[in-house]
C-alpha positions as CSV (number, residue, x, y, z in Angstrom):
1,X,0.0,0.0,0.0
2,X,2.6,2.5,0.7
3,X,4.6,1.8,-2.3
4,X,1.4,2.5,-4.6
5,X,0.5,5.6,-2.1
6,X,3.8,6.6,-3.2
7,X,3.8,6.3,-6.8
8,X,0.1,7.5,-6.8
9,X,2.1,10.8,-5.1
10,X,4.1,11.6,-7.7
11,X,1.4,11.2,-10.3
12,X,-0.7,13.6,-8.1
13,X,-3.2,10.8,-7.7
14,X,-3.1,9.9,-3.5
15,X,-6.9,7.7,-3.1
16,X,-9.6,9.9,-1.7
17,X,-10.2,9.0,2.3
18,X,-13.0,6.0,2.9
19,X,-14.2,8.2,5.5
20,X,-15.6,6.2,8.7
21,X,-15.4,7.0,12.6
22,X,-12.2,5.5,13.7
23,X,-11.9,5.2,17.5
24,X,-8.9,7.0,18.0
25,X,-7.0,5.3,20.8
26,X,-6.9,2.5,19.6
27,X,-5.4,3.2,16.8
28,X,-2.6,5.9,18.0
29,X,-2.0,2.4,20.5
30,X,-1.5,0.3,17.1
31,X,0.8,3.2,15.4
32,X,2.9,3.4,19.0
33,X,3.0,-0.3,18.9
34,X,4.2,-0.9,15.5
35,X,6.7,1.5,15.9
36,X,8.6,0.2,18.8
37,X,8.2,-3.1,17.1
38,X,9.8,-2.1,13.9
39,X,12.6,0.1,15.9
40,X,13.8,-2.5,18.4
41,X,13.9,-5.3,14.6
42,X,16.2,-2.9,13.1
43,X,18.1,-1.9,15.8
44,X,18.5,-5.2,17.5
45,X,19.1,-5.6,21.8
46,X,21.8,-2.6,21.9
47,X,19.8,-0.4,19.8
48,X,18.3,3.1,19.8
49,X,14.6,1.4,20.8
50,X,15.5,2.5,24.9
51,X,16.4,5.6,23.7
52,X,12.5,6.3,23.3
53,X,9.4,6.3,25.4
54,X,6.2,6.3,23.9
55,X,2.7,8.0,25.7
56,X,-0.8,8.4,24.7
57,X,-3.4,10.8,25.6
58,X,-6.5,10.5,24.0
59,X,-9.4,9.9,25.4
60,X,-10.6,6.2,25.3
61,X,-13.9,7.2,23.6
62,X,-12.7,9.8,21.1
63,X,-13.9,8.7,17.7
64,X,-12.7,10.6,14.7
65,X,-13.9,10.5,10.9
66,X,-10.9,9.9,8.9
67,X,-9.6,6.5,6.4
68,X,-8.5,4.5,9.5
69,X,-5.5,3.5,6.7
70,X,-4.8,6.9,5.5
71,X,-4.9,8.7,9.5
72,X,-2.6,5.1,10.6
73,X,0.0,6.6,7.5
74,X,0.1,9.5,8.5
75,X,0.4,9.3,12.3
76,X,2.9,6.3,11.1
77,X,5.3,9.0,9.8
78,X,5.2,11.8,12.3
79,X,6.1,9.3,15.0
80,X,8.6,7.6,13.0
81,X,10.2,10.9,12.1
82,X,10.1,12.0,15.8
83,X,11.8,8.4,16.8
84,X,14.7,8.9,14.6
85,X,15.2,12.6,15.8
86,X,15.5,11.2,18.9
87,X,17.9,8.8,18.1
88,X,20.2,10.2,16.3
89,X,20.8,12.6,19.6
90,X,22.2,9.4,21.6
91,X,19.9,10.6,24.8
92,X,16.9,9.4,25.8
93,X,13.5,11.4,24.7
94,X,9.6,11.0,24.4
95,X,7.0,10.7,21.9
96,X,3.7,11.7,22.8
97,X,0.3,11.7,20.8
98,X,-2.4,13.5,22.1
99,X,-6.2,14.1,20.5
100,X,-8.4,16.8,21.6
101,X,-12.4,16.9,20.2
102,X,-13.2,20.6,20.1
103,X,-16.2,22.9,18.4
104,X,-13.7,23.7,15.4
105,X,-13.0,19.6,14.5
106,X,-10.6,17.0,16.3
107,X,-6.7,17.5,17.2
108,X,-4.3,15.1,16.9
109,X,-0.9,16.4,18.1
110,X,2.5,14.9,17.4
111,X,5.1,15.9,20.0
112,X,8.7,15.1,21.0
113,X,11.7,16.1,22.9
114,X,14.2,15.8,19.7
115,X,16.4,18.2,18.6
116,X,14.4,19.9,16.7
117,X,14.2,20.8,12.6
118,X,16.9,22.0,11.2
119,X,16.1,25.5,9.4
120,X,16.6,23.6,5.9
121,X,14.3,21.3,6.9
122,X,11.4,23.6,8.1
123,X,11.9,26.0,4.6
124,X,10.4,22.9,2.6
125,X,9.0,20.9,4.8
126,X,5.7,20.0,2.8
127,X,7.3,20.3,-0.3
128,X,8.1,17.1,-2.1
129,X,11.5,15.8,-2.2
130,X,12.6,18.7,-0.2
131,X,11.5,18.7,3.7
132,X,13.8,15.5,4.5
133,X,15.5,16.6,7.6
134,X,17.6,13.3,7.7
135,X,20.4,11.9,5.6
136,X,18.9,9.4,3.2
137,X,15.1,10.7,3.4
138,X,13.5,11.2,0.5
139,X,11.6,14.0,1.9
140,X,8.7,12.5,0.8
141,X,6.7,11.0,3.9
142,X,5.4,14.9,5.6
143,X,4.3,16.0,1.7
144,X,2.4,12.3,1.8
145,X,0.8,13.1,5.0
146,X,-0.2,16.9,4.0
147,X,-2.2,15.6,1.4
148,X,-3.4,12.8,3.0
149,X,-4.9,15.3,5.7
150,X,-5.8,17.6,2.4
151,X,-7.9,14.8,1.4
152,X,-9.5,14.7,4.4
153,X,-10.8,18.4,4.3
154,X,-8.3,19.3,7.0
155,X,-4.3,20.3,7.7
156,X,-1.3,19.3,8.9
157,X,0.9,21.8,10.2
158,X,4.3,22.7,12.5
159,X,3.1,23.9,15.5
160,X,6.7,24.2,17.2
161,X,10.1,23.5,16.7
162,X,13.4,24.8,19.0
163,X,15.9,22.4,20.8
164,X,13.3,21.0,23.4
165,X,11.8,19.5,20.7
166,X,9.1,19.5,17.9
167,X,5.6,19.6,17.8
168,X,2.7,18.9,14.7
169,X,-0.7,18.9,15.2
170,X,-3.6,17.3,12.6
171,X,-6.7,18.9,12.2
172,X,-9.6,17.1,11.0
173,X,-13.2,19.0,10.4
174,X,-16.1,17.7,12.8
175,X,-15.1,17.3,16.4
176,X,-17.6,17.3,19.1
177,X,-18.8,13.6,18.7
178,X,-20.0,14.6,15.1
């Protein structure tokens, strides 16, 4: 799926959302899960997966309307992208997802104690084949996920970014259990 989401990309054709209400919790739980899975496989017992602790608040009935696939890609990324800043700073950090239902639509927000973006970084970061911040990134995966959330009738934006780390927050349109 992600290698035809990626192709579909750069033929300007990403899949419109198969909206449906998504309990969130569960599935930032799953995106959590899978990550530490897939960092401790590739780093193996003496690798960066210590480095990184993992938290998420969202309330256990918060239901969203989004393409469970499309939101899990998405989220996928951020965290992924926030695990790696982490680890390439050789100290320990935090990853934490938090979802907020308000009267505007629902909040998802991506933050960690990282190093921060580099200025390159944040003067493309939405811009295909531009925004990587890390050696070997295709700077694909944040243009992906903008247009993903496009798709979705909402944003994905930087919130913050300084040495204490980075912040991104989702916004979806609905919120308030509708």
């Amino acid at each position: 799926n992600l290698t035809e989401a990626t192709l579909a990309f750069g033929r300007a054709e990403e899949p419109a959302p198969k909206l449906e209400r998504v309990p969130l919790a569960t599935l930032v739980e799953d995106v959590i899960e899978n990550e530490r899975l897939t960092a401790e496989a590739a780093a193996g017992p003496e690798g960066d997966g210590a480095l990184v602790s993992y938290a998420c608040d969202v309330p256990d009935d918060m239901v969203v309307r989004a393409d469970p696939e499309q939101l899990h890609r998405v989220l996928s990324n951020l965290v992924r992208n926030a695990r790696q800043a982490i680890a390439a700073t050789d100290r320990p950090g935090e990853i934490l997802v938090q979802g907020q239902d308000t009267e505007e639509g629902w909040c998802i927000r991506v933050r960690d104690t990282g190093p921060g973006l580099p200025k390159k970084a944040r003067d493309h970061l939405f811009q295909a084949f531009h925004g990587s911040a890390r050696k070997g990134g295709s700077g694909l995966g944040l243009a992906i996920a903008a247009e993903i959330m496009r798709g979705h009738g909402g944003r994905l934006e930087l919130i913050e970014t300084d040495e204490t780390g980075t912040c991104f927050a989702l916004f979806l349109p609905g919120g308030l259990g509708r």
